[in-house]
C-alpha positions, 0 to 999 in steps of 0.5 A: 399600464406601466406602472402596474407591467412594472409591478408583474416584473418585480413580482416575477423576479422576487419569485424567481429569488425565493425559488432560488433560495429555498434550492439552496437551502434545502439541496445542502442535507439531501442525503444526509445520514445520521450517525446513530443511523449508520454502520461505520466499515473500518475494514472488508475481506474477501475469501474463497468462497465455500460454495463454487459460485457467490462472494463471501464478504466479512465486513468490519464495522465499529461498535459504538456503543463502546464508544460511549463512557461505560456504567459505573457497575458494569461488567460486560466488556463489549468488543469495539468492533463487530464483524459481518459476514455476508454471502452474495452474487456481488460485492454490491450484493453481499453489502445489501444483505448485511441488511438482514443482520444489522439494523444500521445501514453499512457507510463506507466513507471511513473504511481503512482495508480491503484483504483479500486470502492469497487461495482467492487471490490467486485462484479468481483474481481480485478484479470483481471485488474491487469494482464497487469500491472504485464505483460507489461514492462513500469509499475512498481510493486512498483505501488500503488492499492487502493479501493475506496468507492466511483466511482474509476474515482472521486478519479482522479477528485478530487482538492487538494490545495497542489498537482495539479494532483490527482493521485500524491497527493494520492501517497503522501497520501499513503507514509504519512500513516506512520505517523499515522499508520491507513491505509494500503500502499499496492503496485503492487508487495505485493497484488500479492505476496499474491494472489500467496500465499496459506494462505495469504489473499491480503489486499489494501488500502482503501480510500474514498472522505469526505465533508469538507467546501462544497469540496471533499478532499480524506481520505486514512483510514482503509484497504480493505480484499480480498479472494484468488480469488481476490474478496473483501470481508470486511474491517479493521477500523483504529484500526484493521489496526493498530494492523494488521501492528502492527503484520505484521511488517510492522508499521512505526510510529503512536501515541497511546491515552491511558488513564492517570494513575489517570483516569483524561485524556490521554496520547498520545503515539508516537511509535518510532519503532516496530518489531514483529515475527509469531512463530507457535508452534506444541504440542501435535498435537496442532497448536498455533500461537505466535506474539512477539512484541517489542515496544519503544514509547515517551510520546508525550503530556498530557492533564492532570498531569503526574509525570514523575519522579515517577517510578510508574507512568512511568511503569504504562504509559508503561503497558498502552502502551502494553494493547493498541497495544494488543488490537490493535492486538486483534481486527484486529484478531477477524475482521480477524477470522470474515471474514475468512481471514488470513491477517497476514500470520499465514499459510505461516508461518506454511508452512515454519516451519512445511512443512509436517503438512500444507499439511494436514492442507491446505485444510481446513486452512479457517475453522481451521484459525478462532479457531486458538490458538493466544498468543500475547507478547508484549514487551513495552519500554518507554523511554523517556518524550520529552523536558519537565518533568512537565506538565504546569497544574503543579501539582496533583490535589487533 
């Protein structure tokens, strides 16, 4: 009796064994797609709709067939890309229905953009359309959104010379933004983090298409300011998007143009790197908010002479820097204050650091935020003059 209780147990437990096994290895390709069985969505746009009621969606997605190696005596030049336009109740809605035009399921794991037109934007707001892509697994968070001046759905049409499928080229657009310093890259994961938040007002990137040469190119300049409820509600320039990222933290790189020491032409300054911090101060019973900024800049070129040598000239091209981001500063506040809006996150800050004090202040932040007290500290260093030290006007002019 023991011998055959033994056996029922080692059957038992090399049941359970195989069990486990056959779970394993068939749970790993559940839900697998086939990639000839998929629409790949590079890009999505959000328009005013025509009719009063429903979403119009256009939907960017690859061409593959493209993708392929062409025939030798083909004459077709096929477009990379295919744009979907669907109408719906929903987003959810509008992507089911793209169903009707394309045989290939629409996959959104590889999705670059989501453009929304300013008349949409400011008119119903963002926050209905953004729901599917926070809420669905195949999007990332880490996706792209935009407002165009325009129609949303010509940012998806437009031909670039260098990237041959628009929604790519306008993610490339966005990523070479550090360079400048002059529009805002705002992906999925941020503007929903400041929609969330009880101070913060959400921002996107702003972007338009410009005639040149009889052609539509795209221009990512200056950002786009929303309320907590979703709807835009004005704009930052260049410069108030400068001294908005300026005071954030979040700028890259960018170059400042100041006026030469002897008033005879401009300096181009290169930021090399920046960091700045949001310290509410309480006194009194007083709220005032300080930005300390550090900066470290090269002088990247001159149009007139500049004596690097001379310790004066030096300081006074640095103390020219520090009024430049000041004034940055300074602008994208007063736009800021204008609108109402705290884009800087002056009330996050005062929630963290005096918990007590902003839940009375809460209630009222949009009307104390305007007045509010700011001291900007700027701290500049200029540390060196790049490859030459004289400039090739050589020397002072008299």
């Amino acid at each position: 009796m023991r011998i055959l209780h033994s056996y029922g147990k080692f059957t038992t437990i090399k049941v359970i064994s195989l069990v486990l096994i056959l779970m394993f290895a068939l749970g790993g390709c559940w839900d697998r797609n086939e990639l000839s069985s998929l629409a790949i969505a590079t890009g999505a746009a959000f328009d005013k709709p025509q009719s009063k009621v429903g979403i119009d969606m256009t939907t960017q997605v690859i061409n593959l067939d493209t993708l392929a190696p062409v025939a030798v005596h083909s004459t077709i030049a096929a477009p990379p890309y295919w744009n979907i336009k669907t109408t719906g109740q929903t987003v959810f809605d509008c992507i089911r229905n793209a169903s009707q035009q394309s045989t290939h399921k629409l996959y959104w794991a590889h999705n670059q953009i989501i453009v929304f037109s300013e008349d949409l934007a400011r008119e119903s707001g963002v926050r209905q359309y953004l729901d599917f892509f926070l809420r669905d697994a195949e999007p990332r968070v880490s996706t792209w959104v935009l407002v165009s001046k325009g129609k949303a759905s010509d940012i998806l049409e437009m031909e670039s010379k260098l990237e041959p499928i628009p929604a790519v080229n306008i993610a490339s657009l966005i990523e070479n933004r550090k360079y400048t310093g002059k529009a805002s890259a705002v992906d999925l994961y941020e503007f929903s983090n400041r929609m969330l938040s009880e101070a913060t007002a959400p921002v996107m990137s702003l972007i338009e298409l410009v005639d040149e040469n009889d052609e539509k190119i795209p221009l990512l300049s200056g950002t786009a300011v929303f309320n907590q409820d979703g709807k835009m509600i004005g704009t930052l320039n260049e410069l108030e998007t400068r001294g908005m990222l300026l005071a954030i933290d979040q700028f890259e790189s960018g170059l400042l143009v100041v006026e030469a020491p002897d008033s005879k032409g401009q300096l181009g300054i290169e930021i090399l790197n920046s960091s700045a911090k949001i310290k509410p101060q309480i006194s009194d019973g007083r709220l005032k908010i300080k930005i300390d900024i550090k900066v470290s800049g090269s002088l990247g070129d001159a149009n007139c002479y500049v004596d690097v040598l001379d310790e004066n000239t030096w300081n006074s091209i640095n103390q020219r820097q520090a009024e430049a981001i000041r004034r940055d500063i300074l602008l994208s506040l007063k736009q800021a204050r204008t609108l109402k809006a705290d884009i800087f996150g002056f009330g996050d800050a005062v929630y963290k650091k005096y918990p007590q004090e902003w839940k009375k202040m809460k209630p009222d932040w949009e009307e104390i935020f305007p007045s509010l007290e700011v001291e900007i500290e700027a701290q500049t260093t200029l540390v060196r003059p790049n490859m030459i030290l004289q400039s090739i006007k050589g020397k002072k002019e008299g």
